[in-house]
C-alpha beads as a LAMMPS data file, in Angstrom:
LAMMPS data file: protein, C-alpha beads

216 atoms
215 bonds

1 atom types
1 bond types

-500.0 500.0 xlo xhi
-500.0 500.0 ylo yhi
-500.0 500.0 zlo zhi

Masses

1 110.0

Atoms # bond

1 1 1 326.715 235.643 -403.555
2 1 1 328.589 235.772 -407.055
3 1 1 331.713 238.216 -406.431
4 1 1 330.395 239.847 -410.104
5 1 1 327.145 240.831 -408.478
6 1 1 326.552 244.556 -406.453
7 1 1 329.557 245.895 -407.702
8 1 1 331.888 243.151 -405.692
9 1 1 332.909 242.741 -409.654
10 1 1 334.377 246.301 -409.868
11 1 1 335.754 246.755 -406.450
12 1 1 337.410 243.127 -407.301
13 1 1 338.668 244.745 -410.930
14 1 1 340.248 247.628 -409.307
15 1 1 342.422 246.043 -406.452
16 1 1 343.613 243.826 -408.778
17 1 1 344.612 246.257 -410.827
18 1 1 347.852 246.448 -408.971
19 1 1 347.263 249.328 -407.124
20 1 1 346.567 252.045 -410.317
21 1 1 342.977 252.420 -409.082
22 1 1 344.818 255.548 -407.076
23 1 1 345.651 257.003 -410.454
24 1 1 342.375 256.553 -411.766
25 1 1 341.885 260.203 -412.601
26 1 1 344.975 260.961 -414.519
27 1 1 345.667 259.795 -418.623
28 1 1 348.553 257.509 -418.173
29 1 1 350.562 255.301 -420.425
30 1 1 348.866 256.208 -423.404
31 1 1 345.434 254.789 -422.802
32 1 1 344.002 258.273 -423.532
33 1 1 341.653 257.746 -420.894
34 1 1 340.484 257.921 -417.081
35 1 1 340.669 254.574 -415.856
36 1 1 337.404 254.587 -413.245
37 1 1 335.366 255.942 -416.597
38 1 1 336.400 253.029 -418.361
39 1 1 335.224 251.171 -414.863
40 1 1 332.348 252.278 -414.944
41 1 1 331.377 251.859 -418.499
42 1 1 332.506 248.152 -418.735
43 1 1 329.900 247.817 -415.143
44 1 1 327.672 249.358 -417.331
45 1 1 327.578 247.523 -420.762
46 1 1 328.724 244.300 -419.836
47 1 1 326.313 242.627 -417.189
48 1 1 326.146 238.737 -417.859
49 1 1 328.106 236.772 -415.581
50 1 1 329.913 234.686 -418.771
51 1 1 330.646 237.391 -420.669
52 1 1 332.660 239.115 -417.854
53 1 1 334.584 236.112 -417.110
54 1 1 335.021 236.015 -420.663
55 1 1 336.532 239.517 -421.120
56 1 1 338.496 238.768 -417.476
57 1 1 340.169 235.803 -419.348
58 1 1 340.803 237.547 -422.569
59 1 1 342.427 240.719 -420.222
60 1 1 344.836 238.223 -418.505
61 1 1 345.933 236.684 -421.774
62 1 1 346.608 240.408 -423.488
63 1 1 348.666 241.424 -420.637
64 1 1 350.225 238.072 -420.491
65 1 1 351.459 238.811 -424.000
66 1 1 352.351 241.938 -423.190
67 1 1 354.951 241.232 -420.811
68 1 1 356.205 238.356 -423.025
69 1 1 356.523 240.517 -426.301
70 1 1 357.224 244.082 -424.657
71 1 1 354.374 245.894 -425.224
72 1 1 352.458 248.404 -422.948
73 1 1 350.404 246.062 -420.439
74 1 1 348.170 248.902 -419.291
75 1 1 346.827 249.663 -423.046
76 1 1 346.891 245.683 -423.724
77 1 1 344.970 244.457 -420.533
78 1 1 341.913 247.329 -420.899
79 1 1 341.940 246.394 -424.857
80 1 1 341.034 242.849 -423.876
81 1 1 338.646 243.872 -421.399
82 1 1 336.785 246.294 -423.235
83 1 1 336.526 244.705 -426.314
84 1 1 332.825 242.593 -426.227
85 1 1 331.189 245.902 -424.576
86 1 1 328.599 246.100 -427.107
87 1 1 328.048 242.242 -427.421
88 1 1 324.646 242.714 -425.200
89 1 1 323.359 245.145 -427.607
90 1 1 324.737 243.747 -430.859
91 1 1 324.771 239.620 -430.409
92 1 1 321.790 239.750 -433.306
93 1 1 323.410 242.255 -435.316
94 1 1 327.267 241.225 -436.220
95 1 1 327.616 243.766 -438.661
96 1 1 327.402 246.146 -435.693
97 1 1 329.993 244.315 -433.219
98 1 1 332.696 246.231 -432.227
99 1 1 331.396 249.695 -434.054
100 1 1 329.306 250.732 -430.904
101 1 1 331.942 249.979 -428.638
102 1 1 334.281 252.429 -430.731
103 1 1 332.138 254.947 -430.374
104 1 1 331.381 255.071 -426.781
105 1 1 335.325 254.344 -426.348
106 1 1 335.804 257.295 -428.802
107 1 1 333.786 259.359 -426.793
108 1 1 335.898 258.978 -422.999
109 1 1 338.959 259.751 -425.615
110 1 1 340.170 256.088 -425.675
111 1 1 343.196 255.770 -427.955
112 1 1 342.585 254.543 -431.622
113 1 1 345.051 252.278 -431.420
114 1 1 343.136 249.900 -429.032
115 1 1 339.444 251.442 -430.511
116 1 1 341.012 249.853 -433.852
117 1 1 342.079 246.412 -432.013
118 1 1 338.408 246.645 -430.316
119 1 1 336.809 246.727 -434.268
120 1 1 339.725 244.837 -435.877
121 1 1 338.589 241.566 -433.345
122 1 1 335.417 241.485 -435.683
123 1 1 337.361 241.816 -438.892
124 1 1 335.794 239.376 -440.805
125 1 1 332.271 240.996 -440.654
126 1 1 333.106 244.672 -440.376
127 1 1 335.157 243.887 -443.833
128 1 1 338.133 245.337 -442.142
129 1 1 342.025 244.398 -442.093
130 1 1 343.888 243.188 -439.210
131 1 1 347.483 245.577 -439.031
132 1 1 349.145 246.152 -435.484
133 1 1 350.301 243.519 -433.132
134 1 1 347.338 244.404 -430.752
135 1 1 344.868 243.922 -433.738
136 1 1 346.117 240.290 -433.891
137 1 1 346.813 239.608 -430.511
138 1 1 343.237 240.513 -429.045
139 1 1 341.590 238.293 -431.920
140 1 1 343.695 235.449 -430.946
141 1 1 343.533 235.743 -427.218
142 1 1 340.096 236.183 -426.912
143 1 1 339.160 233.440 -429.301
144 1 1 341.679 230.859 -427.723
145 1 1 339.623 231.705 -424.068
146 1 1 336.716 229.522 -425.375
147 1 1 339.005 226.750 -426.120
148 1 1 340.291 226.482 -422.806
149 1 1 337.465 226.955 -420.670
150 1 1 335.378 223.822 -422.815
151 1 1 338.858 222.219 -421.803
152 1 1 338.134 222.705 -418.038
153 1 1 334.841 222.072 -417.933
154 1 1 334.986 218.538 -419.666
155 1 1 337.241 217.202 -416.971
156 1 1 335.257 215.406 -413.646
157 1 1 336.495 218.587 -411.541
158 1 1 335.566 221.391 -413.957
159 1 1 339.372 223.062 -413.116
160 1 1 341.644 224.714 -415.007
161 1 1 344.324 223.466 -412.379
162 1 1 344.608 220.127 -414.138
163 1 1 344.303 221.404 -417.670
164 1 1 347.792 220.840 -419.672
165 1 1 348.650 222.593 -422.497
166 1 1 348.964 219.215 -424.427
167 1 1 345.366 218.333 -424.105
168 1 1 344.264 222.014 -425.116
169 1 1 346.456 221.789 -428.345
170 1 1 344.691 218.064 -428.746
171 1 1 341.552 219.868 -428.425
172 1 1 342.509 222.101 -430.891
173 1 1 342.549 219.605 -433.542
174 1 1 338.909 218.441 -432.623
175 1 1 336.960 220.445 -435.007
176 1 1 333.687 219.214 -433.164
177 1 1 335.053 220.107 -429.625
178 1 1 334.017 223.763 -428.622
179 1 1 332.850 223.697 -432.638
180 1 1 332.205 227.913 -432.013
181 1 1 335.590 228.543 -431.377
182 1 1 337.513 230.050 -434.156
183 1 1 340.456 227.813 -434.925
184 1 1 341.964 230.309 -437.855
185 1 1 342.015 233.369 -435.126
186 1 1 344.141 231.542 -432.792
187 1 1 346.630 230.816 -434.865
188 1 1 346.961 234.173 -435.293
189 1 1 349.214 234.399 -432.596
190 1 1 351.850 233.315 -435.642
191 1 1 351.806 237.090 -436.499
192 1 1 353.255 238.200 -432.914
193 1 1 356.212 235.508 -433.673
194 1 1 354.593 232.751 -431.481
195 1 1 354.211 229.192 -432.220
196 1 1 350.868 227.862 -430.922
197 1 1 352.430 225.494 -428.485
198 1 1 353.971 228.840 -426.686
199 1 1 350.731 230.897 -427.199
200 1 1 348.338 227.598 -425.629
201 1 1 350.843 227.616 -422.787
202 1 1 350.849 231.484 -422.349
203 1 1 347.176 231.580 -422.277
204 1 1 346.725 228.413 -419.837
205 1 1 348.928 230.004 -417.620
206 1 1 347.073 233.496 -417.786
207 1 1 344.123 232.207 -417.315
208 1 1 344.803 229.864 -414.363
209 1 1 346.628 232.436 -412.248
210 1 1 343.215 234.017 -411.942
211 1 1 340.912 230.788 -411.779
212 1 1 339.175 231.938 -408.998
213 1 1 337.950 234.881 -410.159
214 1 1 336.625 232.780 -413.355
215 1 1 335.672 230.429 -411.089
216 1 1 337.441 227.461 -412.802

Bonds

1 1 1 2
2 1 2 3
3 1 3 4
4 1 4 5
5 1 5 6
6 1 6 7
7 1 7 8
8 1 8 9
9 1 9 10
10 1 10 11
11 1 11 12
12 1 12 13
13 1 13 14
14 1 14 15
15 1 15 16
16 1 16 17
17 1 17 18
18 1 18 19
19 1 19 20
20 1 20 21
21 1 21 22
22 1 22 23
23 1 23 24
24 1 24 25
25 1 25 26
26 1 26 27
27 1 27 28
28 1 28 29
29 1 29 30
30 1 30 31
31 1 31 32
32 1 32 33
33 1 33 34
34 1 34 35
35 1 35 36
36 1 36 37
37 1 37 38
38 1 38 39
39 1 39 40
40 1 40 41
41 1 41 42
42 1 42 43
43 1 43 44
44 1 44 45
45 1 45 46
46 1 46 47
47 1 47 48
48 1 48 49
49 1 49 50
50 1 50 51
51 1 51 52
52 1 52 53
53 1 53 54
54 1 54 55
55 1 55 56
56 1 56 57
57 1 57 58
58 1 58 59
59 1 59 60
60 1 60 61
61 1 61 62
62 1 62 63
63 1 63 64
64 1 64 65
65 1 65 66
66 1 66 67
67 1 67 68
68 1 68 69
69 1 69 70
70 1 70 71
71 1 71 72
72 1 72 73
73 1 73 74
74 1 74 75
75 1 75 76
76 1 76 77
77 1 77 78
78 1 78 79
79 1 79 80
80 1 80 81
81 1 81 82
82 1 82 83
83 1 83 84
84 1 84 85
85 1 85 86
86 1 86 87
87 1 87 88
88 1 88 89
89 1 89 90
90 1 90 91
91 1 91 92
92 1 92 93
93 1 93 94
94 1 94 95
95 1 95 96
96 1 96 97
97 1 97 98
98 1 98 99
99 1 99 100
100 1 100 101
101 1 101 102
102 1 102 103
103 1 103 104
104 1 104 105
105 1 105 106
106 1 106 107
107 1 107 108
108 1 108 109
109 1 109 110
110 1 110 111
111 1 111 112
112 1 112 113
113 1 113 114
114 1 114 115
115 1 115 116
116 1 116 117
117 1 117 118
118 1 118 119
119 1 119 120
120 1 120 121
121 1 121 122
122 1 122 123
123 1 123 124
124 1 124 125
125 1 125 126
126 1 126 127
127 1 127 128
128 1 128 129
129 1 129 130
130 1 130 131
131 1 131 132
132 1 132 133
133 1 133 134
134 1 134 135
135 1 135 136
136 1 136 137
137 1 137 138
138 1 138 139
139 1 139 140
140 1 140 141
141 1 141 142
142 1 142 143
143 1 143 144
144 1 144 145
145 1 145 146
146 1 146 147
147 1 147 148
148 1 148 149
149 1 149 150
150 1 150 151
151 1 151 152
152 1 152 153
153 1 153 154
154 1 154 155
155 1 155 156
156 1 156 157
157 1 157 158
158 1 158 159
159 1 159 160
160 1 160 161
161 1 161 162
162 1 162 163
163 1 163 164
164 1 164 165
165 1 165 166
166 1 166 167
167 1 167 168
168 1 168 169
169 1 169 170
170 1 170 171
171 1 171 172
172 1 172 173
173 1 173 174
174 1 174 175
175 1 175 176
176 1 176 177
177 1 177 178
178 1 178 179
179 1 179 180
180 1 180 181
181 1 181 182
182 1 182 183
183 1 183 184
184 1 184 185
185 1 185 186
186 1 186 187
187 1 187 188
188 1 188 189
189 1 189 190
190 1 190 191
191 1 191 192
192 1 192 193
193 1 193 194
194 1 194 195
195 1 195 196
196 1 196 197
197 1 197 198
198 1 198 199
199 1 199 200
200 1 200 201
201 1 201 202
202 1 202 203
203 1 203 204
204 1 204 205
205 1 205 206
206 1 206 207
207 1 207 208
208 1 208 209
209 1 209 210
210 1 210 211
211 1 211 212
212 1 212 213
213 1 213 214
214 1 214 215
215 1 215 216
């Protein structure tokens, strides 16, 4: 059975949460929020098997960059996991992405500086401006998570494991490879002072220090 199926997925999410599933009912560390509601509404709205893996990836990356720039690893990690929550109810409807998940966010008390990163990662059709680090480090993380997964799965073994960061920054340059991948948000990372050779490798490593739960 898939460890995302039955609620395996959330019981997974929480021990690996370092142990702050026992503080789940207090606001810490300026989230704004109780953790298990943000649980439970992630269990809710976000129920294909990709998509989770996707938003797994993209949380390992954010708090990745959190430890490597300073920032506050709680509030970067959940910004990266919440941030396709809507996608099942707005993947025809663009104009709409991100603006539903701010709203339900808004509504648990989430604060607006990761609702703002949450809209911000759909910039370009929200008509909306990119500002704070986290604005331009969830675009760039969770775009740069389709890049290396096509990476993996073109190799015989279909593991990150063997993935170097020299083949995903050759990849990069393949404008047909992984052709829905955004190359301009990735090199975003430029904004948080990183070159993309130290973001690929950041976000290779991320990722591959929790390949099994992405099953990669």
């Amino acid at each position: 059975m898939n460890f995302l199926e039955k609620g395996v997925f959330l019981r997974k999410l929480k021990t690996s949460w370092k142990g702050r599933v026992e503080v789940a009912n207090e606001k810490i560390n300026g989230l704004g929020a109780h953790e298990e509601a943000l649980y439970r509404l992630f269990e809710e709205k976000v129920t294909v098997d990709n998509l989770r893996k996707h938003c797994l990836a993209t949380k390992a990356i954010m708090e990745k960059l959190a430890e490597r720039l300073g920032e506050n690893k709680l509030v970067w990690g959940w910004a990266g996991l919440l941030h396709d929550l809507d996608f099942e109810e707005t993947k025809d409807a663009p104009q709409r992405h991100g603006l539903v998940s701010a709203r339900w966010l808004e509504n648990l008390g989430v604060n607006e500086a990761l609702i703002s990163a949450v809209k911000a990662h759909n910039a370009e059709s929200l008509g909306l401006q990119r500002v704070s680090p986290l604005d331009f480090a969830l675009s760039c993380s969770e775009s740069i998570t389709g890049l290396i997964v096509a990476a993996a799965l073109v190799r015989p073994d279909k593991r990150l494991a063997g993935v170097e960061p020299k083949s995903v920054r050759k990849r990069m340059k393949e404008k047909a490879f992984a052709r829905n991948v955004n190359r301009d948000l990735i090199m975003l990372c430029e904004h948080l002072g990183l070159s993309l050779d130290e973001f690929i490798s950041l976000s290779l490593e991320a990722m591959k220090e929790i390949s099994a739960e992405l099953e990669l």
